[in-house]
RODO-847408 format. One record per residue: residue number from 1; residue in one letter; x, y, z of N, C-alpha, C in turn. Coordinates in nm, 3 decimals, padded with zeros to 5 digits. Layout:
{node NUM, a, {X, Y, Z}, {X, Y, Z}, {X, Y, Z}}
...
//
This chain:
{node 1, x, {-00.772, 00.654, -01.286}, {-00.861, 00.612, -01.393}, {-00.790, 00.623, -01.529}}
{node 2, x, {-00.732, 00.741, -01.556}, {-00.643, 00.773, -01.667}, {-00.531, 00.626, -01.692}}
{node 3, x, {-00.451, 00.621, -01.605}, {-00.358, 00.473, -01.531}, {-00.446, 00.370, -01.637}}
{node 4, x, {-00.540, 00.348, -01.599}, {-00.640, 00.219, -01.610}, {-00.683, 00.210, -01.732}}
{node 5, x, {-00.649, 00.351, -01.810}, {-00.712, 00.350, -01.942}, {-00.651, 00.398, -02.031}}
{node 6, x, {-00.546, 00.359, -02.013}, {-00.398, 00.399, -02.127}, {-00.386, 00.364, -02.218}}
{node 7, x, {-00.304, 00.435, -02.321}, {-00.336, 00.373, -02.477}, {-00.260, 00.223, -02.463}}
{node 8, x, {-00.113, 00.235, -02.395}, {-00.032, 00.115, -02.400}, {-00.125, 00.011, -02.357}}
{node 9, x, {-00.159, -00.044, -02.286}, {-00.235, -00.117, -02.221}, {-00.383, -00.071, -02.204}}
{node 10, x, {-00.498, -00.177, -02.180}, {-00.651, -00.039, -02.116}, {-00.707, -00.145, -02.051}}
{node 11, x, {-00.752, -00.131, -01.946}, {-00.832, -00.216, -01.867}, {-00.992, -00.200, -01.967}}
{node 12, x, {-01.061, -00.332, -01.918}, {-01.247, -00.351, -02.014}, {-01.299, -00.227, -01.940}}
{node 13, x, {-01.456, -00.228, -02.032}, {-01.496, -00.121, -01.952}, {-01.580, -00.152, -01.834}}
{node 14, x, {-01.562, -00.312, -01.839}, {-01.686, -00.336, -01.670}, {-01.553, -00.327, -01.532}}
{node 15, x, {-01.419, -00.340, -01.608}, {-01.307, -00.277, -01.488}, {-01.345, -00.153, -01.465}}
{node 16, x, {-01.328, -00.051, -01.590}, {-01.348, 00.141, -01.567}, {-01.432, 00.163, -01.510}}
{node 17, x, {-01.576, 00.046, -01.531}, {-01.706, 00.124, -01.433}, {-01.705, 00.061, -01.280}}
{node 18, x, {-01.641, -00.054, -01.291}, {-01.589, -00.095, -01.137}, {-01.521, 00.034, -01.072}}
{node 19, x, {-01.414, 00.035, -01.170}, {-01.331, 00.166, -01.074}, {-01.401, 00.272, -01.056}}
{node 20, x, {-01.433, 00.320, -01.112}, {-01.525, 00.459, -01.119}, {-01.637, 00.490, -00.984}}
{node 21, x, {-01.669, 00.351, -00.944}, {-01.769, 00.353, -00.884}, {-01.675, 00.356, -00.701}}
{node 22, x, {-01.578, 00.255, -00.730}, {-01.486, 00.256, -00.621}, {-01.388, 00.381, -00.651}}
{node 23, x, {-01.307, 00.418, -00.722}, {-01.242, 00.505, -00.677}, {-01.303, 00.700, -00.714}}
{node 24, x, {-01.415, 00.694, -00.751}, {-01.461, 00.845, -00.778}, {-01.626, 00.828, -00.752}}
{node 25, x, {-01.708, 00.800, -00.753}, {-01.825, 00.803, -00.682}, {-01.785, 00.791, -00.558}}
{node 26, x, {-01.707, 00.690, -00.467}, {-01.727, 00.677, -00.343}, {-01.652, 00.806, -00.236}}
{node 27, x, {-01.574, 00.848, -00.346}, {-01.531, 01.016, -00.288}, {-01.602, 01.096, -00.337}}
{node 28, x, {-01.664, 01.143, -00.438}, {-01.729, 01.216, -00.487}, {-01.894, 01.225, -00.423}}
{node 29, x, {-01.923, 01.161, -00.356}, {-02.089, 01.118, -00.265}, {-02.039, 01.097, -00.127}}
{node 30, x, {-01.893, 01.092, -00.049}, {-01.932, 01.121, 00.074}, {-02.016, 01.224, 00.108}}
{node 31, x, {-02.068, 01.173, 00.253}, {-02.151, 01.255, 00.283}, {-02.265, 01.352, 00.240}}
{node 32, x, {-02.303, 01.244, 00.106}, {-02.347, 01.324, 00.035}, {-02.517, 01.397, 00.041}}
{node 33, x, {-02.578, 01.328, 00.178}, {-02.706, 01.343, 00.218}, {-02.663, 01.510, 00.318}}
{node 34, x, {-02.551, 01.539, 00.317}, {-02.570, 01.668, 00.413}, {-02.523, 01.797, 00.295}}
{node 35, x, {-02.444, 01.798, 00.202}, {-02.494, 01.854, 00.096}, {-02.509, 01.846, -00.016}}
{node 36, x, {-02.627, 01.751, -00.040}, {-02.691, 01.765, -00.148}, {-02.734, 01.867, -00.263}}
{node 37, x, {-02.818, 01.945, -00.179}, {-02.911, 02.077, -00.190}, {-02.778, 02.190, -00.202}}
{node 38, x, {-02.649, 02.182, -00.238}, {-02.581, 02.276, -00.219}, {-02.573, 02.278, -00.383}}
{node 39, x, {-02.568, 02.486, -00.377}, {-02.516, 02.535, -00.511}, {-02.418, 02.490, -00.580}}
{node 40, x, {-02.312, 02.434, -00.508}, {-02.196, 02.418, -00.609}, {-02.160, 02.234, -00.641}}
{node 41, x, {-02.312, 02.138, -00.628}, {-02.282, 02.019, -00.682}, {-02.197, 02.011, -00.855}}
{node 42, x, {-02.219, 02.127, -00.913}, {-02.177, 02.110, -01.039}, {-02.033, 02.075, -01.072}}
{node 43, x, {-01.927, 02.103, -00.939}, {-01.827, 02.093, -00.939}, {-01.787, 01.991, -00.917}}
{node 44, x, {-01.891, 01.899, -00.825}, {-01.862, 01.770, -00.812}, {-01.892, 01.661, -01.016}}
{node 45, x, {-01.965, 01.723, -01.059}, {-02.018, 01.658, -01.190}, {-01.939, 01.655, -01.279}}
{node 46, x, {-01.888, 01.787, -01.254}, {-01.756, 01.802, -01.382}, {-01.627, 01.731, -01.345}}
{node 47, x, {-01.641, 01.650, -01.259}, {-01.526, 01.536, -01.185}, {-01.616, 01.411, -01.269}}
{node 48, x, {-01.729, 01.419, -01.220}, {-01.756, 01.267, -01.227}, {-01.742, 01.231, -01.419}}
{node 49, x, {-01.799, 01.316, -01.466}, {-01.831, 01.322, -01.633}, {-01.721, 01.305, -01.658}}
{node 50, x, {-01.613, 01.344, -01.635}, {-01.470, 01.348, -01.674}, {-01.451, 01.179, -01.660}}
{node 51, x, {-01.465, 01.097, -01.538}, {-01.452, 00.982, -01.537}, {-01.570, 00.912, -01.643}}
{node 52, x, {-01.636, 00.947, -01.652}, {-01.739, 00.879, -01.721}, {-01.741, 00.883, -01.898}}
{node 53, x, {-01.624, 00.931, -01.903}, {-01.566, 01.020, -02.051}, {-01.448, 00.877, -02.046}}
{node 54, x, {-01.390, 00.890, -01.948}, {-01.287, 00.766, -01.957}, {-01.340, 00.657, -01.953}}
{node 55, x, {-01.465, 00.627, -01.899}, {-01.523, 00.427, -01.873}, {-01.557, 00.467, -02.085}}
{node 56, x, {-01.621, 00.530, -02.114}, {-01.693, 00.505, -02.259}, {-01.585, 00.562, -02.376}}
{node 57, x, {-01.461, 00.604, -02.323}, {-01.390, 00.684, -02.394}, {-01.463, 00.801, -02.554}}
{node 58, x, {-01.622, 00.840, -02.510}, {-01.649, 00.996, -02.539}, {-01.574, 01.094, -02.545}}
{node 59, x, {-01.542, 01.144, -02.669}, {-01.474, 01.293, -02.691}, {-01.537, 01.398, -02.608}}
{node 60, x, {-01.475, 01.479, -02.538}, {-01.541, 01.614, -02.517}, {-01.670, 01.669, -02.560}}
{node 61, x, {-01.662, 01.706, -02.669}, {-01.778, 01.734, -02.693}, {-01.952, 01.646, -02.697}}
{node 62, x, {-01.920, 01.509, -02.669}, {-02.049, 01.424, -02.617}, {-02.131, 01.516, -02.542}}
{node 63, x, {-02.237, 01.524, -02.567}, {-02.370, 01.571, -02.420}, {-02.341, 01.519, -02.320}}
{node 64, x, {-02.342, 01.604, -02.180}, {-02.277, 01.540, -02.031}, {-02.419, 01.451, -02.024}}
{node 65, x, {-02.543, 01.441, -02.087}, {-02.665, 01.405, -02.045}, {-02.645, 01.218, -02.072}}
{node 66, x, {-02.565, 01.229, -02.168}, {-02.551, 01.100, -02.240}, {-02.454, 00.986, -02.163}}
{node 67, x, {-02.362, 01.060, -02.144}, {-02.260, 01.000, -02.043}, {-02.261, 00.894, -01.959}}
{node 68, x, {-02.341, 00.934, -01.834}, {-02.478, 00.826, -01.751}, {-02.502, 00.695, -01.823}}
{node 69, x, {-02.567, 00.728, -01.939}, {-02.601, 00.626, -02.055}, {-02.578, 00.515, -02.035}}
{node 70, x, {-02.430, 00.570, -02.114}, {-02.361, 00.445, -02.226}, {-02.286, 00.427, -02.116}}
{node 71, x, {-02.241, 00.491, -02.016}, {-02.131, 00.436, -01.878}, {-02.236, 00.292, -01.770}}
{node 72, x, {-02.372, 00.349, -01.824}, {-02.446, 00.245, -01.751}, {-02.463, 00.252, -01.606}}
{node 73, x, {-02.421, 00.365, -01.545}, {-02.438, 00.438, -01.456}, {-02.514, 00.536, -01.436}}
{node 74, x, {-02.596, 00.569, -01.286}, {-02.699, 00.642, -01.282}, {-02.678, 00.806, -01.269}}
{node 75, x, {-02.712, 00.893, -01.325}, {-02.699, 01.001, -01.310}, {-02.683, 01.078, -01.183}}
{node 76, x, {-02.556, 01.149, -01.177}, {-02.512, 01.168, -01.040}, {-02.653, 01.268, -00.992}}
{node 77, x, {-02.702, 01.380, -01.044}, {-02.850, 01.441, -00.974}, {-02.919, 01.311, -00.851}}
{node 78, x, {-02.969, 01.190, -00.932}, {-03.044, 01.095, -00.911}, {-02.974, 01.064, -00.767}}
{node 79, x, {-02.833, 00.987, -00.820}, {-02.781, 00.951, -00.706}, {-02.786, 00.983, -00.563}}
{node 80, x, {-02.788, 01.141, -00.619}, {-02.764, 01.250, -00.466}, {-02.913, 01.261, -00.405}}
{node 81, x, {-02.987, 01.271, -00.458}, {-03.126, 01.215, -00.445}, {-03.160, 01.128, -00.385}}
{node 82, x, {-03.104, 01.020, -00.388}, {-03.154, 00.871, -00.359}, {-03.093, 00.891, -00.197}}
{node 83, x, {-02.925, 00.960, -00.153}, {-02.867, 00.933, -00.089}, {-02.973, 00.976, 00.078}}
{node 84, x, {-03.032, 01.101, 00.084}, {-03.129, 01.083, 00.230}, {-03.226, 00.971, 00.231}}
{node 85, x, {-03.297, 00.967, 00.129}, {-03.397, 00.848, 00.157}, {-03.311, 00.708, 00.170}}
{node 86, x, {-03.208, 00.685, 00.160}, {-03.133, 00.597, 00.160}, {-03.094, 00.564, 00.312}}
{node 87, x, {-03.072, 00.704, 00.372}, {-03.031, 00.729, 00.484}, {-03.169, 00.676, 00.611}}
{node 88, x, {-03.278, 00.755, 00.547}, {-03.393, 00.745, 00.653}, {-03.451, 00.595, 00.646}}
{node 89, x, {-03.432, 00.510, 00.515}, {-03.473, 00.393, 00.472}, {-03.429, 00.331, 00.606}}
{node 90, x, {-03.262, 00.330, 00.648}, {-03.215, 00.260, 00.703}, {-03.202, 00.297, 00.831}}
{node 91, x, {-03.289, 00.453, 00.885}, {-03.327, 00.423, 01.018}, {-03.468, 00.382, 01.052}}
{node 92, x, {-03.562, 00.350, 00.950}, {-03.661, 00.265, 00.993}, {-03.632, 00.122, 00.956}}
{node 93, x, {-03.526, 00.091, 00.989}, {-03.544, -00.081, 00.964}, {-03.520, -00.119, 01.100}}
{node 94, x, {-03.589, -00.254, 01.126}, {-03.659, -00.302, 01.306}, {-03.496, -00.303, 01.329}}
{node 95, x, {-03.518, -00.270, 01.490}, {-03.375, -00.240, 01.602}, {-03.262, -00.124, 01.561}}
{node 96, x, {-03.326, -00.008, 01.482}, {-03.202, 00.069, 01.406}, {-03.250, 00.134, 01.555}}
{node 97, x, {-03.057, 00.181, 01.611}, {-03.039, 00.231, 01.685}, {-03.145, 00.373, 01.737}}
{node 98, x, {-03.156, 00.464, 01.658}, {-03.244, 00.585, 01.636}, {-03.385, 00.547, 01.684}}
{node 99, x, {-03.472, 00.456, 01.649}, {-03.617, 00.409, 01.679}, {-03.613, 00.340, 01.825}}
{node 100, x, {-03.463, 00.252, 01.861}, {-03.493, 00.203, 01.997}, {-03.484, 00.299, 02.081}}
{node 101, x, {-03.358, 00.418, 02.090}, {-03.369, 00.512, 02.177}, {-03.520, 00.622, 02.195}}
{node 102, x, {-03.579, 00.642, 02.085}, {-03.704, 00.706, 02.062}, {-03.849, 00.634, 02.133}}
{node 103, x, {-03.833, 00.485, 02.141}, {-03.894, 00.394, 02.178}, {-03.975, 00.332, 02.084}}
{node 104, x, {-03.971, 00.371, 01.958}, {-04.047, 00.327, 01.847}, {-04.001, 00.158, 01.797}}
{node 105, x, {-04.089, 00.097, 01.791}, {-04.060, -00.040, 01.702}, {-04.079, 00.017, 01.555}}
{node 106, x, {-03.979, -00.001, 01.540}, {-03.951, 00.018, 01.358}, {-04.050, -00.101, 01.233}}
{node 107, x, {-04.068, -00.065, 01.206}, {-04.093, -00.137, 01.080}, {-04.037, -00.178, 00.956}}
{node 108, x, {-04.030, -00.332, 00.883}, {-03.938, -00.335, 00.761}, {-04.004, -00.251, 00.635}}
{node 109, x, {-03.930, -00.179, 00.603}, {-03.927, -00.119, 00.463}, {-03.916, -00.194, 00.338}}
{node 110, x, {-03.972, -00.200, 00.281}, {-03.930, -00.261, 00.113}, {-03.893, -00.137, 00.024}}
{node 111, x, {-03.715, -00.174, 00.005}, {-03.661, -00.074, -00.091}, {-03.742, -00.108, -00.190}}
{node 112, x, {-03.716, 00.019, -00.300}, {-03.864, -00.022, -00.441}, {-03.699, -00.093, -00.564}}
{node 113, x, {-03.750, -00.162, -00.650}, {-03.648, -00.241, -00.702}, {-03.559, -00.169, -00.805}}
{node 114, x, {-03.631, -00.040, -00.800}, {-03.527, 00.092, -00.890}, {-03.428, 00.134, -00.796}}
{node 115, x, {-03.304, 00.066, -00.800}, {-03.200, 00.157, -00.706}, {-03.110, 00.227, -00.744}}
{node 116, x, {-03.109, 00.370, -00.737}, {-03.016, 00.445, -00.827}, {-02.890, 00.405, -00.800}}
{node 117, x, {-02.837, 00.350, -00.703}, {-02.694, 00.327, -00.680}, {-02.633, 00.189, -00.756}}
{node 118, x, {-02.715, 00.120, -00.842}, {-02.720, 00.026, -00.895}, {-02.673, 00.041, -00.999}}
{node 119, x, {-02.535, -00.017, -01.056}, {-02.503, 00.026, -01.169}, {-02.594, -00.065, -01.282}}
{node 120, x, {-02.566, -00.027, -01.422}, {-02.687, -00.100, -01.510}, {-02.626, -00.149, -01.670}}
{node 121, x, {-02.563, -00.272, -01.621}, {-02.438, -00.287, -01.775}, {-02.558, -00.229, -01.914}}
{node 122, x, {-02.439, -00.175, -01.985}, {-02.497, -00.135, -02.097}, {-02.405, -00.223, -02.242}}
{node 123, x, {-02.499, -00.269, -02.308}, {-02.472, -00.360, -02.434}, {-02.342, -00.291, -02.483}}
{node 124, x, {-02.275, -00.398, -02.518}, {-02.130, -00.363, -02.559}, {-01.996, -00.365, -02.516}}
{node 125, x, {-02.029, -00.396, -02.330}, {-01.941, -00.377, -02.243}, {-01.858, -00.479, -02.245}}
{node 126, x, {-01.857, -00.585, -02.306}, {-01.778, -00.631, -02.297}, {-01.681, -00.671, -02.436}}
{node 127, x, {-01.731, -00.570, -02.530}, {-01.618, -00.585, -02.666}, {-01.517, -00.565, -02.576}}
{node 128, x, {-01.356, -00.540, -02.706}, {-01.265, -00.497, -02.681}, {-01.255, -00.312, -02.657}}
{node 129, x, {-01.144, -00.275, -02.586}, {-01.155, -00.144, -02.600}, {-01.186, -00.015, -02.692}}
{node 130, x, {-01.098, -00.091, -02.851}, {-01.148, 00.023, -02.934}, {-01.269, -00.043, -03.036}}
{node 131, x, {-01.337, -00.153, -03.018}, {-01.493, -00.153, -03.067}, {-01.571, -00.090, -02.896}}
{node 132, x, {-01.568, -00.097, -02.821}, {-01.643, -00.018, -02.719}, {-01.623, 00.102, -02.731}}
{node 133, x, {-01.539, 00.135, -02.782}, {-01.527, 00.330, -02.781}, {-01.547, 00.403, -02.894}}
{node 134, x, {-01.531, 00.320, -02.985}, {-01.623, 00.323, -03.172}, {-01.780, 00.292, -03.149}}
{node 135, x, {-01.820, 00.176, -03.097}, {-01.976, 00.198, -03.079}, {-02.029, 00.312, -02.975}}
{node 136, x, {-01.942, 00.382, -02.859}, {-02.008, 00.494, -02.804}, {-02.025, 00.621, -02.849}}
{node 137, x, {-01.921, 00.651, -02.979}, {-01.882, 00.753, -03.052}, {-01.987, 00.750, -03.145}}
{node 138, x, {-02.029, 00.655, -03.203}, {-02.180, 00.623, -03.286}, {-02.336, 00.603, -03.241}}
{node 139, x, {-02.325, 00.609, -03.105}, {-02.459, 00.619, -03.033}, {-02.434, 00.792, -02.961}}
{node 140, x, {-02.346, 00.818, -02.957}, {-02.332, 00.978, -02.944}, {-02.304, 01.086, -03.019}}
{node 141, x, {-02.336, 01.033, -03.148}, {-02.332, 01.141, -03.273}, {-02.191, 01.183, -03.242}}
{node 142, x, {-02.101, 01.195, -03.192}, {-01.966, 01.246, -03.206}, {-01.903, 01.160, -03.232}}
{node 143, x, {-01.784, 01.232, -03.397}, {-01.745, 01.152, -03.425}, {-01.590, 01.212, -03.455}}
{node 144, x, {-01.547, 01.108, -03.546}, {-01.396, 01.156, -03.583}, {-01.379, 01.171, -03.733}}
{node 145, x, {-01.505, 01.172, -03.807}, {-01.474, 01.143, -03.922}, {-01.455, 01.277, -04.051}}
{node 146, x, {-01.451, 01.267, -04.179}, {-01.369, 01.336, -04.261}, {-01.407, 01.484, -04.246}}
{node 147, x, {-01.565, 01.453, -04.176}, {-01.623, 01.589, -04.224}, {-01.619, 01.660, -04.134}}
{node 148, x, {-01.524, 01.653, -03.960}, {-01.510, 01.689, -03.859}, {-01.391, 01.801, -03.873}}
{node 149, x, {-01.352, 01.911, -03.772}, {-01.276, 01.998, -03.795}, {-01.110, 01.958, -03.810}}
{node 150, x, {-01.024, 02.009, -03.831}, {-00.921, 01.980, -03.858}, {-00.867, 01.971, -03.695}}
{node 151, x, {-00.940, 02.038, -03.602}, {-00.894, 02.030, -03.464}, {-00.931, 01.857, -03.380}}
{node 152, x, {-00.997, 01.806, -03.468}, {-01.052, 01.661, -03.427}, {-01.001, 01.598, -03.473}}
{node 153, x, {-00.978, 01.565, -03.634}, {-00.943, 01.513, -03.715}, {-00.812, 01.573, -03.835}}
{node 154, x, {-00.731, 01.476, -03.916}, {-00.679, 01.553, -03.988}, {-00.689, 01.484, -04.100}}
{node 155, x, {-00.805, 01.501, -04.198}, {-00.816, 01.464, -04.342}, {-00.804, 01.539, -04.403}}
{node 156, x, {-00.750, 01.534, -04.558}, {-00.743, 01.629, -04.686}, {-00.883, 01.659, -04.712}}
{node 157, x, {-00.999, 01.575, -04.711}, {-01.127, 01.635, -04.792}, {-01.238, 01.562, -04.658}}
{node 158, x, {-01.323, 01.650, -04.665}, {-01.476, 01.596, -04.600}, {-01.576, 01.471, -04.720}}
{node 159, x, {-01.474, 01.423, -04.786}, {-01.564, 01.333, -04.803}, {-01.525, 01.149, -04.791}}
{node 160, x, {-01.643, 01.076, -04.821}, {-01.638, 00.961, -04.779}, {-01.572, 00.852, -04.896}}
{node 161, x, {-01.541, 00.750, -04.860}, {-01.474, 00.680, -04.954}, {-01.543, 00.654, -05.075}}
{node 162, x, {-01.704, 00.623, -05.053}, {-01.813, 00.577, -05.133}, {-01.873, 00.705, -05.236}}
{node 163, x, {-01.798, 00.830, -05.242}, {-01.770, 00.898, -05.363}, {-01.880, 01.062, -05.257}}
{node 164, x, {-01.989, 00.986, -05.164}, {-02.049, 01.157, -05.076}, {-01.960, 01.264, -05.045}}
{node 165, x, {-02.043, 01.349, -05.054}, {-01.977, 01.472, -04.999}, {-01.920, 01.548, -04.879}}
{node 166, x, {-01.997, 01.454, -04.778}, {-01.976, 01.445, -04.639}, {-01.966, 01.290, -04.556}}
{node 167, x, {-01.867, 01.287, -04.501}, {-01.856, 01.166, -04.431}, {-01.918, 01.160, -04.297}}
{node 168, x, {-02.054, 01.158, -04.247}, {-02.053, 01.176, -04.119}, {-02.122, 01.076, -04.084}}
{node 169, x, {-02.152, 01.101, -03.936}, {-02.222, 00.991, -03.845}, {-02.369, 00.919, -03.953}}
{node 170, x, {-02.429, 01.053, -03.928}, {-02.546, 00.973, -04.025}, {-02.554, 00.912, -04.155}}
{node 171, x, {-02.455, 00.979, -04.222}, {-02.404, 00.903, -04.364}, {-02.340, 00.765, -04.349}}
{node 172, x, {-02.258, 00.760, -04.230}, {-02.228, 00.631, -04.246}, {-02.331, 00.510, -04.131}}
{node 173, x, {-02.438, 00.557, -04.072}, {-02.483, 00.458, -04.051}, {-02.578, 00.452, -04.147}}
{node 174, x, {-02.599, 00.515, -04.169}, {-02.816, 00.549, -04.257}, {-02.792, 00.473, -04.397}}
{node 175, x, {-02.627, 00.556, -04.433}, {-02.628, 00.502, -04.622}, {-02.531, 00.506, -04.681}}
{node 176, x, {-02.387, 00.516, -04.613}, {-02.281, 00.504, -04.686}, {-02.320, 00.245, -04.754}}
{node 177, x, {-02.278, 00.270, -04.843}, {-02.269, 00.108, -04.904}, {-02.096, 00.083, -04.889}}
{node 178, x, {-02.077, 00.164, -04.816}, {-01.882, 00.091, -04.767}, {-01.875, 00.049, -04.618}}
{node 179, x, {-01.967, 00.115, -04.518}, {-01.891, 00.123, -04.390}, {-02.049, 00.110, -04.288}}
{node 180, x, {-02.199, 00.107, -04.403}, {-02.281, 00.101, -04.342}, {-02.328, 00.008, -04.221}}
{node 181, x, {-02.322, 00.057, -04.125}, {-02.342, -00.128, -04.007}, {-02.464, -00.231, -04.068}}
{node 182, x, {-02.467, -00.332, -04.033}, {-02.560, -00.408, -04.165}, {-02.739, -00.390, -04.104}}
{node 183, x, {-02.726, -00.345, -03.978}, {-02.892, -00.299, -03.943}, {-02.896, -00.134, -03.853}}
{node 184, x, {-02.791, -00.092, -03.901}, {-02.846, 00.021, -03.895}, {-02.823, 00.069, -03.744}}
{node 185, x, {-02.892, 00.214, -03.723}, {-02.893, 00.252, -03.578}, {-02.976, 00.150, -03.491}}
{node 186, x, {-03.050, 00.105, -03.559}, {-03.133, -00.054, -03.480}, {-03.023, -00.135, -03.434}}
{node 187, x, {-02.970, -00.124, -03.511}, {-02.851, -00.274, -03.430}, {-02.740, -00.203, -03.378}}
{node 188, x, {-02.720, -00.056, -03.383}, {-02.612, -00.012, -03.264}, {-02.671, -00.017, -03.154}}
{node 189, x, {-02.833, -00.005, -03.148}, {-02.881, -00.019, -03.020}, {-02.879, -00.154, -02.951}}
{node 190, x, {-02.968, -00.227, -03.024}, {-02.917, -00.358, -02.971}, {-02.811, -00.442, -02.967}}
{node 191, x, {-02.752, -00.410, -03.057}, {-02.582, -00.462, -03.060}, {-02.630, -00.619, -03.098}}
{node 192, x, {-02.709, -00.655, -03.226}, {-02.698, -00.771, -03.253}, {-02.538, -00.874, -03.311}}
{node 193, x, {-02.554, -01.028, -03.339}, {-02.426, -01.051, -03.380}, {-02.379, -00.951, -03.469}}
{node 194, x, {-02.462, -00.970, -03.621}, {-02.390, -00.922, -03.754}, {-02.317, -00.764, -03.686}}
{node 195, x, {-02.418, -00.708, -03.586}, {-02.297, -00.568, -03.556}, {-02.210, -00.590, -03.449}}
{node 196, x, {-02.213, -00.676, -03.421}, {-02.081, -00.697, -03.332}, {-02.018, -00.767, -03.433}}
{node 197, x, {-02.015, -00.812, -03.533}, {-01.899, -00.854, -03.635}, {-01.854, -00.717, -03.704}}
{node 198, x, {-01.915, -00.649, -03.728}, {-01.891, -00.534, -03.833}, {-01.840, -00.452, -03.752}}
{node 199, x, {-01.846, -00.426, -03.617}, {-01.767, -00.315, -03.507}, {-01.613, -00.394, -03.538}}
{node 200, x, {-01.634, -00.546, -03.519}, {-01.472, -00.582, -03.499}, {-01.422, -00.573, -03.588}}
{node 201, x, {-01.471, -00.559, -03.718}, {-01.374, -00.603, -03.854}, {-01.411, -00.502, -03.947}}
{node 202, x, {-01.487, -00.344, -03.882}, {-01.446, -00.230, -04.022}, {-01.351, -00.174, -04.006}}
{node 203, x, {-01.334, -00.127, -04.069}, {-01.207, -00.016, -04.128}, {-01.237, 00.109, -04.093}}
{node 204, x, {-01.380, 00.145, -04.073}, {-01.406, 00.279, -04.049}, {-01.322, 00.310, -03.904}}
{node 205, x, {-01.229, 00.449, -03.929}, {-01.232, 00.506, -03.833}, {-01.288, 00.594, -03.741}}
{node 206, x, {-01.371, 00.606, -03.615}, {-01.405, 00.674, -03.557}, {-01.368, 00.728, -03.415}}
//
């Protein structure tokens, strides 16, 4: 995944969540209906978040809650969840091996149209790499900017070009008049044109 998302080169991010899904969910959820219910899934999470840090390129410090999100992928809890009923779904469907030996005629099931294993593009996915990883850094309050520690960032002063005292996330969407997106956290959400022009062509670094 790292490979795939190199500074020299970077694969899009509907490649990273392709891969992600093929090369670390599909190891990370074997077998995943026999332990589910086990104490130490967390170890499996702190694998997956790590990949899911690379599809949205999120700093560390992002909320692991958020991750899911903006990767447009379903929360591994959910997933592991879904995976027995997934399992039993597909021994009641008519002629599943299990019901003929039992003698039961099976019945068709209707999966319900929420499928957690379903990935779910999320707006943006298909900018370039560093407007996709500038708009996730701004829908996740983590940022890079003046007013961040010297361990994140390395500026002379915490402040913003437009003369504030602090350069941060909310200053520069809410009210900086240099670097403000032209609708606001409204349009990082929806990702209208005018902010998909202003992701490609500011100057702000984040």
């Amino acid at each position: 995944m790292r490979r795939l998302a190199g500074s020299g080169w970077s694969a899009g991010a509907v490649t990273l969540q392709t891969a992600t899904f093929a090369l670390v969910l599909s190891t990370a959820e074997y077998c995943a209906p026999v332990w589910c219910r086990s104490a130490h899934t967390r170890l499996i999470d702190s694998a997956i978040n790590d990949a899911l840090r690379i599809v949205t390129g999120c700093l560390r410090p992002t909320p692991a809650d958020n991750l899911p999100i903006l990767a447009g992928i379903q929360p591994a809890e959910l997933r592991r969840k879904e995976a027995p009923l997934s399992l039993a779904r597909r021994a009641m469907e008519p002629g599943h091996l299990l019901l003929l030996e039992c003698g039961v005629v099976g019945e068709h099931y209707e999966s319900p149209s929420f499928h957690p294993r379903h990935r779910h593009p999320t707006s943006g996915m298909a900018l370039p790499k560093a407007q996709w990883v500038r708009l996730n850094h701004l829908r996740a309050v983590v940022e890079r900017f003046c007013s961040c520690s010297p361990q994140t960032a390395c500026y002379a002063s915490a402040a913003c070009e437009c003369g504030a005292e602090e350069q941060t996330v909310d200053h520069v969407v809410l009210q900086c008049p240099i670097h403000r997106p032209p609708h606001g956290l409204h349009g990082l959400t929806v990702l209208d044109d005018e902010t998909i022009e202003w992701l490609l062509n500011t100057c702000c670094e984040v």
